[in-house]
C-alpha positions as CSV (number, residue, x, y, z in Angstrom):
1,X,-12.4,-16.7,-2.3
2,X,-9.1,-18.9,-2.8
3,X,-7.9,-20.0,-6.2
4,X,-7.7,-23.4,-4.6
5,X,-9.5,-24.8,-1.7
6,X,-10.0,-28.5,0.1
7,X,-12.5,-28.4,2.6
8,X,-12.6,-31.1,5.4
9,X,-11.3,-33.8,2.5
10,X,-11.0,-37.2,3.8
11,X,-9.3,-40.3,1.5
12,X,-9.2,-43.7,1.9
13,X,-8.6,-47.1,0.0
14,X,-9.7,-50.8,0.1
15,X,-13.3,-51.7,2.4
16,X,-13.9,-53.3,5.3
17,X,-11.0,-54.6,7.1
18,X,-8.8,-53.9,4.6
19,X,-9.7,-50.0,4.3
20,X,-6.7,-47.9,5.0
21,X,-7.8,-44.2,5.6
22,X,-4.6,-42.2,3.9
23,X,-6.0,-38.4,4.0
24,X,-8.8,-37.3,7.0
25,X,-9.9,-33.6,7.2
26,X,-7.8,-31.8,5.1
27,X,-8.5,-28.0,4.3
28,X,-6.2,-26.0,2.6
29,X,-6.2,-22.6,0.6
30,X,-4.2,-21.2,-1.9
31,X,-3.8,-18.0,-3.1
32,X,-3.7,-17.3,-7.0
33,X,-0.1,-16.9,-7.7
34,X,0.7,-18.6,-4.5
35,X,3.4,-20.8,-4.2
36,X,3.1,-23.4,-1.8
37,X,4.9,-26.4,-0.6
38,X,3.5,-29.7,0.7
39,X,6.2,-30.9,3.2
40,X,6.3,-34.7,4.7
41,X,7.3,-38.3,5.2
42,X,7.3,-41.0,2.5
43,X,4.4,-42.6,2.4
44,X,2.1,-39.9,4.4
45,X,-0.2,-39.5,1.8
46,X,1.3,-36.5,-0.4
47,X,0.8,-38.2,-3.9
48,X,-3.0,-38.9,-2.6
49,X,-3.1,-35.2,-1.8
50,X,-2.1,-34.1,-5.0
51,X,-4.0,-36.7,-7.0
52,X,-6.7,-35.6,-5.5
53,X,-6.0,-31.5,-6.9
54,X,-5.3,-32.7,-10.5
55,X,-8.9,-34.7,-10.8
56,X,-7.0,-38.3,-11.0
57,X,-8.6,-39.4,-7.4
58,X,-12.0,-38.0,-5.8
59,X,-12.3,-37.2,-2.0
60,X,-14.3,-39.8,0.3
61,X,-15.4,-36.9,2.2
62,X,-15.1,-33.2,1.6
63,X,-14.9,-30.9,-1.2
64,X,-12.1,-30.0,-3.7
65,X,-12.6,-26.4,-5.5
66,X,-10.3,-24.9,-8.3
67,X,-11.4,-20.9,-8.7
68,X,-14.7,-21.5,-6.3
69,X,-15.8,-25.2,-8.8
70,X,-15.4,-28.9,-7.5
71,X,-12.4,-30.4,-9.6
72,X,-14.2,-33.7,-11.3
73,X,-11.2,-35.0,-13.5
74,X,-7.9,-34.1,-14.8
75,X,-8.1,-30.9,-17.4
76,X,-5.6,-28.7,-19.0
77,X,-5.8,-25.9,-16.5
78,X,-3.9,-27.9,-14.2
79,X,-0.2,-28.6,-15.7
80,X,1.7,-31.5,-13.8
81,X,5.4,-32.3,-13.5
82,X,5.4,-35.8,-11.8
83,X,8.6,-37.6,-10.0
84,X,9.1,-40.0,-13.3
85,X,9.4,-38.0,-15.9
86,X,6.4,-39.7,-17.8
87,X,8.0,-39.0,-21.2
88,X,7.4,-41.0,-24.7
89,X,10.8,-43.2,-24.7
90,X,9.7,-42.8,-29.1
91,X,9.3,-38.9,-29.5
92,X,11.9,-36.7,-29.6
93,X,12.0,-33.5,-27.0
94,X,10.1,-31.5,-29.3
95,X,7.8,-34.2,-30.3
96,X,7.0,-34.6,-26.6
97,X,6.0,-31.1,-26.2
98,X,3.7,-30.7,-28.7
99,X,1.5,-33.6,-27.3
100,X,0.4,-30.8,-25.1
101,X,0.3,-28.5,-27.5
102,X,-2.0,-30.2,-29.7
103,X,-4.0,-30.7,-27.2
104,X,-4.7,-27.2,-25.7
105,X,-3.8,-25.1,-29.0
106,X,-6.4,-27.2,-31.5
107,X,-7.0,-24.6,-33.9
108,X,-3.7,-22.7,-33.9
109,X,-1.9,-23.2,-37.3
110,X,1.6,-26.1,-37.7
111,X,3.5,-22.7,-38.3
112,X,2.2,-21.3,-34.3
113,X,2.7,-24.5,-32.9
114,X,6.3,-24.6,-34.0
115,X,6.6,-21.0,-32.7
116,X,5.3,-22.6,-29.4
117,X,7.6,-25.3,-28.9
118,X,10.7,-23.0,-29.6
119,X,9.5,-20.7,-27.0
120,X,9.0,-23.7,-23.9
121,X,12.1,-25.5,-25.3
122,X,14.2,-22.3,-25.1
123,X,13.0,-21.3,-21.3
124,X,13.8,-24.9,-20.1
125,X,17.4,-24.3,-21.9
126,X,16.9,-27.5,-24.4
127,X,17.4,-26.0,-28.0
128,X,20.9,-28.1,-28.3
129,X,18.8,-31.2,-28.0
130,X,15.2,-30.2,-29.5
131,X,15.6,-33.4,-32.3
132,X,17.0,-35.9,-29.1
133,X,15.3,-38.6,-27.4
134,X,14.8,-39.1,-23.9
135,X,17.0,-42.4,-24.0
136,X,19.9,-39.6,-25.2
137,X,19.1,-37.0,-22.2
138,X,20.4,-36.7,-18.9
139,X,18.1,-37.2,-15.6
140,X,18.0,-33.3,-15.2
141,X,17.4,-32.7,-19.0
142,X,14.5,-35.1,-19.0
143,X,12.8,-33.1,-16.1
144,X,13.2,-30.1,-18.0
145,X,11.6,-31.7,-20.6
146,X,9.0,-32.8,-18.2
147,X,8.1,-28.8,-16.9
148,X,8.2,-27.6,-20.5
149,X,5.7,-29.8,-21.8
150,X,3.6,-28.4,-18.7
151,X,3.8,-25.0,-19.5
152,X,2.8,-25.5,-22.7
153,X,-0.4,-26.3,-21.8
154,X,-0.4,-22.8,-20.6
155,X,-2.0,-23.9,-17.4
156,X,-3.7,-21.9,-14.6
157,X,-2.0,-23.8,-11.7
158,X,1.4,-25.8,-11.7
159,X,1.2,-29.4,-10.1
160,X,4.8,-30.3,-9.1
161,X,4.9,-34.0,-7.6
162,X,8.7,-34.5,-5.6
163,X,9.6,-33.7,-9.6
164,X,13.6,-33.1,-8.8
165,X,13.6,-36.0,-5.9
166,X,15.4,-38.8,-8.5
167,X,18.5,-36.0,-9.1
168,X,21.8,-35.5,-7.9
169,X,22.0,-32.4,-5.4
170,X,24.0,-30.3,-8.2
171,X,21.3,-30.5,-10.7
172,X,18.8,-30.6,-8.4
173,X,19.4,-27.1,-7.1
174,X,19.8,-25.8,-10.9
175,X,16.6,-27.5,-11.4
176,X,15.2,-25.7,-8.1
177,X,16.4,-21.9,-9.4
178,X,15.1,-22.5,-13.2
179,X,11.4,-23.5,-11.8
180,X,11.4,-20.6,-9.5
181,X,12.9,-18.3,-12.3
182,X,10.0,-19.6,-14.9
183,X,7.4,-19.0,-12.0
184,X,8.7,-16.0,-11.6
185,X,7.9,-14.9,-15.2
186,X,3.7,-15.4,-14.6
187,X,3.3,-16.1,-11.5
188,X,1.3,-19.3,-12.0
189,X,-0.5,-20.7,-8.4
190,X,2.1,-23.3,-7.8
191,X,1.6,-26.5,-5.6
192,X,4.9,-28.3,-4.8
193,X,5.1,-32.0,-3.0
194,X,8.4,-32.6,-1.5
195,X,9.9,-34.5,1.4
196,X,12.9,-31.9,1.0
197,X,12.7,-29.3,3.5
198,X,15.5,-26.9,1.6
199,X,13.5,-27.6,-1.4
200,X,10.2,-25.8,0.3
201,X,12.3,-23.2,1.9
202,X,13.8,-22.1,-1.6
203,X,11.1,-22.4,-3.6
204,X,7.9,-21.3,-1.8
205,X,6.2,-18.5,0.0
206,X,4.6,-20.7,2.3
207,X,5.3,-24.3,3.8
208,X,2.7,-26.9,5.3
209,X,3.8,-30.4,6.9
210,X,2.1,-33.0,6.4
211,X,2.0,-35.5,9.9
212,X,2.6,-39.2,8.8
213,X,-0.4,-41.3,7.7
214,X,-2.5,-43.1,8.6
215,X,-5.3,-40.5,9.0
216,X,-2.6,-38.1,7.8
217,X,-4.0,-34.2,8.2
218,X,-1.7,-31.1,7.5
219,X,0.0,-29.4,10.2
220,X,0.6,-25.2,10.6
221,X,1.6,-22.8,7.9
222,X,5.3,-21.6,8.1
223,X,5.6,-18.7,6.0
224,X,9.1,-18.4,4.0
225,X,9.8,-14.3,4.8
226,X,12.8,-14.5,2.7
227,X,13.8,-12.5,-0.4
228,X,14.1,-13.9,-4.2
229,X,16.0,-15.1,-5.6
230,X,16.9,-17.4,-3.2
231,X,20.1,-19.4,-3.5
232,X,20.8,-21.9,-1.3
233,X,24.3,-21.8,-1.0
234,X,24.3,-18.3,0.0
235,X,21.1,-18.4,2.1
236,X,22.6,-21.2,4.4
237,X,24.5,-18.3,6.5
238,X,20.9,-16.2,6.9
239,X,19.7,-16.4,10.3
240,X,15.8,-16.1,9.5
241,X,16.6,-19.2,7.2
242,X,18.4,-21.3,9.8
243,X,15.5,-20.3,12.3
244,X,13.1,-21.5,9.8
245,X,14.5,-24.4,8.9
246,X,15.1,-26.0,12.4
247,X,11.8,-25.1,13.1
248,X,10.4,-26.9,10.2
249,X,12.4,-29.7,11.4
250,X,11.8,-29.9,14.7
251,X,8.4,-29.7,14.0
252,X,8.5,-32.9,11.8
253,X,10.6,-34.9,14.0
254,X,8.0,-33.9,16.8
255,X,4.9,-35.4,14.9
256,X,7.1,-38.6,13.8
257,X,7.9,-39.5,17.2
258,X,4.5,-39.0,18.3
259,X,3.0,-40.8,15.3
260,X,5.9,-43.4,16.3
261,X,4.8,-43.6,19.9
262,X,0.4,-44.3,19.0
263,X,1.7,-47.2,16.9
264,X,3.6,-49.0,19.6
265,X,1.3,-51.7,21.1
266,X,2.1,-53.9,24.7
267,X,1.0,-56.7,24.1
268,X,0.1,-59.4,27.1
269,X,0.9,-62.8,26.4
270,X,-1.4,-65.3,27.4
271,X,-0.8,-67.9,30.1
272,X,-0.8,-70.7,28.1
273,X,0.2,-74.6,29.4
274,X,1.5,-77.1,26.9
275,X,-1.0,-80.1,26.3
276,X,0.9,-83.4,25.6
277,X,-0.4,-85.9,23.1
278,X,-1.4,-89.2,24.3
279,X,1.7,-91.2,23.1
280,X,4.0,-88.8,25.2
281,X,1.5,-89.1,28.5
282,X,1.9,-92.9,28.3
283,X,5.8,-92.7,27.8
284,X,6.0,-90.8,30.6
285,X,3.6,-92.9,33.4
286,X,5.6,-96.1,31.8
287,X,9.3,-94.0,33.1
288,X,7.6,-93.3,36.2
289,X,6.8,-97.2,37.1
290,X,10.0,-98.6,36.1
291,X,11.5,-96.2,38.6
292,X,9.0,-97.2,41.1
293,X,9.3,-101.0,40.1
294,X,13.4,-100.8,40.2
């Protein structure tokens, strides 16, 4: 049994006319301490997908199963870093942390939960700004923040949603190694949405594209046969990387065009003839007999 499975899920919004179906016969497994990366367009439905794993939207169709049990709501087991931060603009970094820990570790004493906070604000590399608040952090600090306060909730499974797409490429690749390098430590079963194909390749064992919405379903499994750590500066001149990589690629740009080419419509235009009003009929039979007349 997989640690996480969707079987034939389908997702859609709005009724009638107005229904839009996003997600149609999705399946997907996941080993436990897998890591796996979601790969697609914008707008193809990835959020949806992931929504749909950490309990905050329900399937139309289908079932989705954490450890063999349908997923009915959102629930510590499932730690998520999302794209925004979603930090407490009020609490300071360690303040922000122990939201989660109060909320998993309820009986543990002030003197643990301290202990606690040390340990996730030390393996994100924040102890010079524990007493700081997010206004006073950089972009790639306040994602840090972000995983940390995940991982505090000591979670069975790691939800990552495009969580290092709003940083610059330096810190985004410092961001990539530290994830991989905390992941590492555990091996949590880690789900990652990006629309960065590096990202995937450097992060995960395994990559899945997901073809553009509407109706959006996940494509084949490209497994990532490279060794860790995995640096992408020095993995650029690997040739199994390259191959997978433009493969990857090519394989996106393939469904997009195809996508592309179902939307485009010919439309035949009606033979239509103008009809005059009255007033401009009768100016123009009055033309016609002064001609005659003259």
């Amino acid at each position: 049994m997989a640690y996480l499975e969707l079987k034939n899920v389908s997702k859609s919004y709005g009724t009638g006319k107005d229904k839009v179906e996003v997600l149609k016969n999705i399946n997907l497994s996941v080993e436990e301490g897998e890591f796996v990366a979601i790969v697609g367009f914008t707008g193809s439905g990835k959020t949806t997908l992931i929504n749909l794993i950490n309990g905050l939207e329900f399937p139309d169709e289908g079932e989705v199963l954490l450890q063999g049990k349908p997923i009915t709501g959102p629930g510590p087991d499932r730690g998520v870093v999302f794209q925004n931060y979603s930090l407490l603009p009020w609490l300071t970094v360690a303040q922000n942390i122990k939201l989660a820990i109060d909320e998993v570790y309820t009986s543990s004493s002030k003197k643990e939960k301290t202990a606690l906070i040390k340990k996730y604000v030390d393996m994100v590399h924040l102890s010079h700004a524990i007493d700081k608040k997010p206004a006073e952090l950089s972009g790639g600090m306040r994602q840090r923040v972000s995983v940390a306060r995940a991982l505090a909730m000591n979670p069975k499974m790691l939800l990552m949603d495009e969580p290092l797409s709003a940083l610059d490429a330096l810190t985004r690749g410092t961001l990539q190694e530290e994830i991989v390098n905390i992941w590492g430590e555990d091996k949590k079963t880690c789900l990652l949405i990006t629309n960065d194909v590096d990202e995937g390749v450097v992060m995960a064992d395994r990559i899945i594209p997901l073809k553009p919405g509407p109706k959006a379903e996940l494509g084949p499994n490209f497994k990532v046969d490279l060794p860790r750590p995995r640096v992408i500066a020095e993995i650029n001149k690997n040739e199994t990387y390259k191959h997978l990589r433009n493969e990857i690629l090519e394989y996106l740009i393939a469904v997009g065009a195809s996508r592309k080419s179902e939307k485009t419509t010919s439309y035949e235009l009606p033979d239509l003839k103008p009809v005059m009003p009255g007033r401009v009929k009768w100016g123009i039979q009055r033309r016609k007999e002064k001609q005659q007349f003259f």
